[in-house]
N, C-alpha and C positions, 0 to 999 in steps of 0.2 A: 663429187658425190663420195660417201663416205662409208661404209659396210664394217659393221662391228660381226663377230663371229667369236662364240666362246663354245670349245668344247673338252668333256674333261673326258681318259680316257684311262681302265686298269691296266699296267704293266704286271706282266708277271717274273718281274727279276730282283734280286736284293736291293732294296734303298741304297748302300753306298753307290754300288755300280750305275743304277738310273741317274744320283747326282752326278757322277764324273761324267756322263756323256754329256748331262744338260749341259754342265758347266765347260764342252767344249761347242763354238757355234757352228764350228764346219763337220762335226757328226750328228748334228743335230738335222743341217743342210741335204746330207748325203742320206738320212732316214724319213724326206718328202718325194714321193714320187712325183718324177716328170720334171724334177727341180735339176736346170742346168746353170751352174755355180761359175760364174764369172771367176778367174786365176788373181788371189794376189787383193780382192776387195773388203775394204771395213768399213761397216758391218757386212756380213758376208751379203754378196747381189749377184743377181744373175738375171734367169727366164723361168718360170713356171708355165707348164701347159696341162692345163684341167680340160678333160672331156666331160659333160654332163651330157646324159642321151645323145643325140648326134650330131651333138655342136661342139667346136674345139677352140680355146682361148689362150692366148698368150699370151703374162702378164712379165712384165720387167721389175725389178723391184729389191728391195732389202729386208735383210731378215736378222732379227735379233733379240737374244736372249737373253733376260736377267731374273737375278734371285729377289724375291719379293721376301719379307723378313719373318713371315709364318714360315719358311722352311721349302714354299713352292717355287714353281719360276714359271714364269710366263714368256712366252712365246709371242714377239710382235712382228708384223709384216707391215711395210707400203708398199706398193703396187700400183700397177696403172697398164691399159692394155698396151700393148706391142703390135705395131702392124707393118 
């Protein structure tokens, strides 16, 4: 099964500063909460654990970032649960 998710959200910091974080993936990693970052992986993978009301999930997975050529970047994830 498959789960697209698109959300866009306003930064309030100068454009150059937001590109250099985008453009590194392990500060990118370390500003998802609950995201615990496996040492030493490319693209950066780990564990995520989301609570929605009072269910708790943990998902294993990779995460990775690239510049799309309008000047954005996108942010992609796979995942898959962890038990």
């Amino acid at each position: 099964m498959s789960a697209d998710m698109e959300h866009e959200v306003f930064v309030p910091v100068p454009v150059p500063r937001l590109r250099a974080v985008l453009a590194d993936p392990d500060r990118v990693a370390r500003a998802l909460p609950g995201f615990q970052q496996d040492a030493g992986a490319e693209p950066v993978a780990g564990r995520l654990k989301l609570r929605i009301g009072g269910t708790s999930i943990t998902y294993r997975g990779a995460l990775r970032v690239r510049a799309r050529e309008d000047g954005s970047y996108a942010v992609e994830g796979e995942a898959g649960e962890a038990r």
